[in-house]
C-alpha positions in Angstrom: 27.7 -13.2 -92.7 26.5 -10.2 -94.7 24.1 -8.9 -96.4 23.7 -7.2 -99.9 21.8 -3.9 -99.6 18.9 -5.3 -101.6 18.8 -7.7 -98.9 18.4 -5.2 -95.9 16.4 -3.0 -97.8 13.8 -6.4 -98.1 14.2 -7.0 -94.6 13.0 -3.5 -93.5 10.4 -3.2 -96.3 9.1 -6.4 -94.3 9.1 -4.9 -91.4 7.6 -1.7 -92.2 4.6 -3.7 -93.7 3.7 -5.5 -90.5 3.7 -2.4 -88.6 1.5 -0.7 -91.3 -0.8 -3.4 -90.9 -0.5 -3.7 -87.1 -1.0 0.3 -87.3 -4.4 -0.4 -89.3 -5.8 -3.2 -86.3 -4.6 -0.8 -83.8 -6.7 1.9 -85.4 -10.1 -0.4 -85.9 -9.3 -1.4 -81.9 -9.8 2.2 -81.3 -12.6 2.8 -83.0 -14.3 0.2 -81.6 -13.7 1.0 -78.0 -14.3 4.5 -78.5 -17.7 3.3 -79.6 -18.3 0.8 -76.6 -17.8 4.3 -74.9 -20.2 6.0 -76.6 -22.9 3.3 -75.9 -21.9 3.8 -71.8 -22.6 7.7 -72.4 -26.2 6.3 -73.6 -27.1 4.1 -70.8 -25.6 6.9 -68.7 -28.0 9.8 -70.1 -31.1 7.1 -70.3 -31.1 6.4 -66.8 -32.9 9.9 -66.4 -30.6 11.1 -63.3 -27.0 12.9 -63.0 -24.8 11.3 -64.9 -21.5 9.8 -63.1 -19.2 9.3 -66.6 -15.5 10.2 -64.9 -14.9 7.1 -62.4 -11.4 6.8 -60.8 -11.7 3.7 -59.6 -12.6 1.8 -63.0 -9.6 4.2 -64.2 -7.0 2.5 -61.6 -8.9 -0.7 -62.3 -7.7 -0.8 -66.0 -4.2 0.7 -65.5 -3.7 -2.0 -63.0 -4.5 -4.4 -65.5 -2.3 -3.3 -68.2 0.6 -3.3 -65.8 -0.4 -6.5 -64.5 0.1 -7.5 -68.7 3.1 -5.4 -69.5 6.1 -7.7 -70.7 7.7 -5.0 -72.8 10.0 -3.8 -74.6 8.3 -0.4 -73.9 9.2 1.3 -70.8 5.9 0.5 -68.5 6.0 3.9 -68.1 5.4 4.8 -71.6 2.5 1.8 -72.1 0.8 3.4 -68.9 0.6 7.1 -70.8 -0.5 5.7 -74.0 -3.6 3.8 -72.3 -4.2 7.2 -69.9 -4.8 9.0 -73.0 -6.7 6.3 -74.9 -8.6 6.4 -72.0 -9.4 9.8 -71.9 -9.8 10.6 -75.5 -12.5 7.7 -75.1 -14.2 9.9 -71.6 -14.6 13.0 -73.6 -16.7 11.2 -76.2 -19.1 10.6 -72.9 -18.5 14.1 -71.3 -15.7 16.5 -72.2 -13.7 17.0 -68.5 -13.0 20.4 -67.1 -10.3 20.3 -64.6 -9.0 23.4 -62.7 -5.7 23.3 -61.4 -3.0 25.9 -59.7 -0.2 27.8 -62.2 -0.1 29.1 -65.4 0.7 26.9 -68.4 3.8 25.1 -67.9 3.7 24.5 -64.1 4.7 21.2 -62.2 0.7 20.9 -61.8 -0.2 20.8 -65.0 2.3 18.2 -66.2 0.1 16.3 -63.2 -3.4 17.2 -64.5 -2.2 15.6 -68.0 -0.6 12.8 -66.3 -4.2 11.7 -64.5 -6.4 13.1 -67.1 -4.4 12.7 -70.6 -4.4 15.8 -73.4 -8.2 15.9 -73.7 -9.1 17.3 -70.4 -10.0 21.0 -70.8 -7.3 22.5 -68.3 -8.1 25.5 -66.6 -4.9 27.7 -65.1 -5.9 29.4 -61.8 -3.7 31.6 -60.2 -3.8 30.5 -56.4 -4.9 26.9 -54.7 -8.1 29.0 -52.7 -9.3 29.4 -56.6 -9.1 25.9 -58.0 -11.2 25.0 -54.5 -14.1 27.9 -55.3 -14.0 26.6 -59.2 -15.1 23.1 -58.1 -17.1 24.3 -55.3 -19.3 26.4 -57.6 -19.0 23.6 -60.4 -17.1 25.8 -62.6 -15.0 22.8 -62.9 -15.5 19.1 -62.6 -12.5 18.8 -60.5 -9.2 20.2 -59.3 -5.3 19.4 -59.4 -3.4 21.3 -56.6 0.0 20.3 -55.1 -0.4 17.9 -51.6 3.3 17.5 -50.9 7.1 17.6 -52.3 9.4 14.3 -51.4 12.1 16.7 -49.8 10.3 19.7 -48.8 7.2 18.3 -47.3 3.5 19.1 -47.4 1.6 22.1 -49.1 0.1 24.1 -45.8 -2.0 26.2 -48.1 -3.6 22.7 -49.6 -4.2 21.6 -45.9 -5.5 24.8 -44.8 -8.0 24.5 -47.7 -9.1 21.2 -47.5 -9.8 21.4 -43.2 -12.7 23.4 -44.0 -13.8 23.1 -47.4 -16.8 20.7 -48.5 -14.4 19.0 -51.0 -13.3 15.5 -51.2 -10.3 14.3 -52.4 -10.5 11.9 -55.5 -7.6 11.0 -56.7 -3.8 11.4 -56.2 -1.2 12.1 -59.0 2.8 11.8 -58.4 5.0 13.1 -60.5 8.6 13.1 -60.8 9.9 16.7 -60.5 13.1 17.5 -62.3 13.9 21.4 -62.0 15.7 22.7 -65.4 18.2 25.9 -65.1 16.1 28.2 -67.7 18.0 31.7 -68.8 19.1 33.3 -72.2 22.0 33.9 -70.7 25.5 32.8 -72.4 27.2 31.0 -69.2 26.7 30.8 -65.7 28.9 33.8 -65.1 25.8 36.6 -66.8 23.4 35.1 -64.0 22.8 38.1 -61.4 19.5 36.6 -60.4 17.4 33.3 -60.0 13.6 32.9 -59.8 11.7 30.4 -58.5 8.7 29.3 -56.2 10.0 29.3 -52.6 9.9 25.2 -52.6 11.6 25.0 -55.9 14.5 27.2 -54.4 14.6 25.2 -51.6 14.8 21.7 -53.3 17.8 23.2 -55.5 19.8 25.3 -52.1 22.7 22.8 -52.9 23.2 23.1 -56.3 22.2 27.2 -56.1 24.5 27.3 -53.3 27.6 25.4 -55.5 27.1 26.8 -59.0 25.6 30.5 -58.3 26.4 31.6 -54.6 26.8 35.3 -56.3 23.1 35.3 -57.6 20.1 37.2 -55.8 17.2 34.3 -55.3 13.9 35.8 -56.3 10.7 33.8 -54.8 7.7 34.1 -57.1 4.5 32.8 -57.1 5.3 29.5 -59.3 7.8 28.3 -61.5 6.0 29.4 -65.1 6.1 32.7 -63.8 9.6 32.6 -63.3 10.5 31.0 -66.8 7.8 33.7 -68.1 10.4 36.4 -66.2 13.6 34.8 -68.2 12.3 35.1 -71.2 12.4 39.0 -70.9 15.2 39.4 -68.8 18.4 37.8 -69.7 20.2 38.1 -66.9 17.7 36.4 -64.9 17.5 32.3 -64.9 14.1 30.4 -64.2 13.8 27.2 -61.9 11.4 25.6 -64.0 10.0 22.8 -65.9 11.5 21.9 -69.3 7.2 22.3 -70.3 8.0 25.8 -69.1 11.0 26.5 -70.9 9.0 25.4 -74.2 6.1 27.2 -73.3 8.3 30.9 -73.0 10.7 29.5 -75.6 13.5 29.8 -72.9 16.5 27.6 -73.2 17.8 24.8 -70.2 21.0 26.3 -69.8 21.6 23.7 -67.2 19.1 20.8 -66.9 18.0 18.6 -63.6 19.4 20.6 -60.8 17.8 19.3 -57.9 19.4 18.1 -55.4 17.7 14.7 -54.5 17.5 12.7 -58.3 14.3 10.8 -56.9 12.5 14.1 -56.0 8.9 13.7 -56.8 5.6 15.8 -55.8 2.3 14.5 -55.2 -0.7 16.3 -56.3 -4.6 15.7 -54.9 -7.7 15.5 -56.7 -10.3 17.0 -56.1 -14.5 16.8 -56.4 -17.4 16.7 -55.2 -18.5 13.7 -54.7 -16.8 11.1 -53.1 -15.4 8.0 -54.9 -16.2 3.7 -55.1 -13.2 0.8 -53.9 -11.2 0.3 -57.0 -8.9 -2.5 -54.9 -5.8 -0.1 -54.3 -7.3 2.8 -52.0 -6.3 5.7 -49.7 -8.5 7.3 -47.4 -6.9 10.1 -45.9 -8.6 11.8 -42.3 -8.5 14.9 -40.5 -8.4 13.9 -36.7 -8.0 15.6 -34.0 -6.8 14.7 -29.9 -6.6 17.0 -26.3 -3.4 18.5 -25.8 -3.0 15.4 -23.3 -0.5 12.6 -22.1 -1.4 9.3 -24.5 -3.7 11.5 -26.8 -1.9 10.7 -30.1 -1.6 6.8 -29.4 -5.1 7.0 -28.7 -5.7 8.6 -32.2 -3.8 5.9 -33.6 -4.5 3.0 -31.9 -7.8 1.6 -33.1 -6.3 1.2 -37.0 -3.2 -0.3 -35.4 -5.6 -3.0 -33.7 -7.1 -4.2 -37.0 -3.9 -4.3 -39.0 -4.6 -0.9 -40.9 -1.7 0.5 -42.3 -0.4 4.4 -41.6 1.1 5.8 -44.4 1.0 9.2 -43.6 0.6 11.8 -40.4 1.6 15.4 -40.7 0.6 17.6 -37.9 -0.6 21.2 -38.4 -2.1 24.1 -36.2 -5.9 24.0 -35.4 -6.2 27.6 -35.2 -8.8 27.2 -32.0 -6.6 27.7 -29.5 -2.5 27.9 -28.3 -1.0 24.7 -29.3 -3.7 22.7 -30.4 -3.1 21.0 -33.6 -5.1 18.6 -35.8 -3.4 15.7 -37.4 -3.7 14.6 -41.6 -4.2 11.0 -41.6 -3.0 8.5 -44.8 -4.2 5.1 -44.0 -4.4 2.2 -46.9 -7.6 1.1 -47.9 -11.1 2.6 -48.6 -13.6 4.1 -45.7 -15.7 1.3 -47.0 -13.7 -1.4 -46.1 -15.2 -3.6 -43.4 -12.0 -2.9 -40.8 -11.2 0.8 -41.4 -15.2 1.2 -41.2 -15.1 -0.2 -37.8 -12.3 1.9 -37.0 -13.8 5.3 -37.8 -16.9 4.5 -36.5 -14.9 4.1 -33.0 -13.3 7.5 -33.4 -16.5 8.7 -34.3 -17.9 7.7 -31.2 -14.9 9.5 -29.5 -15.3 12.7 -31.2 -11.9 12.0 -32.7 -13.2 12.7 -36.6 -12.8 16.3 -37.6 -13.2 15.6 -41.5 -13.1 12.3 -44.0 -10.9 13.9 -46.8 -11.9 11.3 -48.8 -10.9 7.4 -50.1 -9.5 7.5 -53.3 -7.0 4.4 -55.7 -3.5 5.0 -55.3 -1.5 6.9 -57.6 -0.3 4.5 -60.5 
């Protein structure tokens, strides 16, 4: 059967007048829980002491919810951004965030920060990890995004390092899906003499590098803006970057996801101050430590296997106290107030296994 054009056009101006009306609810929704927001701030301020108004846990509370209600047919991907940013365009009614976090404009760890906080965080660019840590130390920022660990490459050491002795807690984790764009004003493959990158971005691209542009001198700099910041100037010279980068420096993809694993993802930490409440999906990650000794690590391990406690992470590093002595980052699921992992740390406490409680923090949505 067809249809005359007069019909169509009926059909869409239909349509197009339920979504202008759907547009108008959706707008009056807003409204009304930005002002439910603004009556938290209130209470907040009344109560007379130091106001909490950023909580993760409520935060993984609600997005848990709306994935729990997603049916489509948007991507549950995109329904989970739109509510992040509702949700933060709602917080900075209460108190206007400002988040430090590692790399100029355009890195990996800022497409992170606005993946946690949404586009009405304040985002501060620092230029090393050890500054995003000193910023939220000395309350310069509220909190701080730095990179924990690649799927392919493995953990930060720097973000380890940092976090063995500082006061700071971790908060919150972010992963993001990391796709690495070829950026260069070059013409063709062929004008390529060089390739920039951080040292981790080269390495999750050595395959394709290796395949495509064996002839190329690899250039490791301090993070990937820099290097998409470098091909904007010199044309001869192609960025490993992010296609936020690329925008940023107005530098085109001249060859776009390069890396060699397609489900290569990074996740990002965190980080405050002040540690967080259960919101029902937890990690609480540990630094531990054990004698150089026969059964040491199985010791370590032993008293979270007993209660059922899951281990989702352990990544050895160097103690720094003496030859081959090492202390061990810990992942285990569930919050340190939970009534069996409480148990369990309190043994390890009595054992003198505890170096540091990183923190308990909801899973990354």
């Amino acid at each position: 059967m067809t249809h005359s054009p007069d019909d169509l056009e009926g059909q869409l101006r239909e349509h197009r007048a339920q979504i202008d009306a759907l547009d108008e609810q959706l707008q009056a929704l807003l409204a009304e829980r930005a002002g439910h927001a603004q009556a938290i701030a209130r209470i907040k301020q009344a109560d007379g002491q130091d106001p909490v108004f950023y909580r993760p846990e409520r935060e993984r509370q609600v997005l848990a919810a709306v994935r729990a209600r997603h049916r489509g047919p948007l991507a549950e991907e995109d329904v989970l951004r739109i509510f992040r940013e509702i949700m933060g365009a709602c917080l900075a009614l209460e108190h206007r965030l400002k988040v430090a976090y590692f790399g100029p404009e355009g890195s990996f760890t800022e497409g992170a920060l606005r993946k946690h906080f949404g586009g009405a965080a304040d985002a501060v660019p620092l230029a090393t990890i050890a500054e995003v840590f000193r910023a939220v130390s000395a309350k310069v920022a509220d909190f701080g995004v730095v990179p924990a660990e690649n799927s392919a490459e493995g953990i930060v050491n720097h973000t380890h390092d940092l976090l063995m002795h500082s006061p700071l807690v971790i908060v919150g984790e972010v992963v993001l899906r990391v796709h690495h764009q070829l950026l260069s004003r070059a013409a063709g493959l062929d004008q390529i003499k060089q390739v920039a990158a951080h040292p981790q971005a080269l390495a999750q691209c050595r395959a394709w590098l290796a395949r495509h542009l064996p002839h190329c001198e690899e250039l490791a700099v301090s993070n990937n803006a820099e290097a998409a910041r470098r091909a904007a100037a010199e044309p001869t010279l192609a960025a490993i970057a992010s296609r936020e980068a690329g925008m940023h420096w107005d530098v085109p993809i001249l060859v776009a996801n390069i890396e060699d694993a397609p489900d290569n993802a990074t996740r990002f930490f965190v980080i405050g101050r002040q540690g967080v409440a259960a919101s029902g999906q937890d990690k609480t990650s540990l630094l531990l430590a054990a004698p150089h000794t026969a059964g040491s690590l199985h010791a370590l391990l032993e008293p979270f296997a007993r209660r059922g406690i899951s281990l989702l992470r352990i990544e050895s590093r160097p103690a720094r106290r003496a030859l081959w002595e090492y202390v061990f980052f810990v992942d285990i699921a569930g919050h340190e107030r939970d009534s069996a992992i409480a148990e369990a740390l309190a043994e390890l406490d009595g054992a003198g296994r505890i170096v540091r409680r990183l923190g308990s923090y909801p899973q990354a949505v």
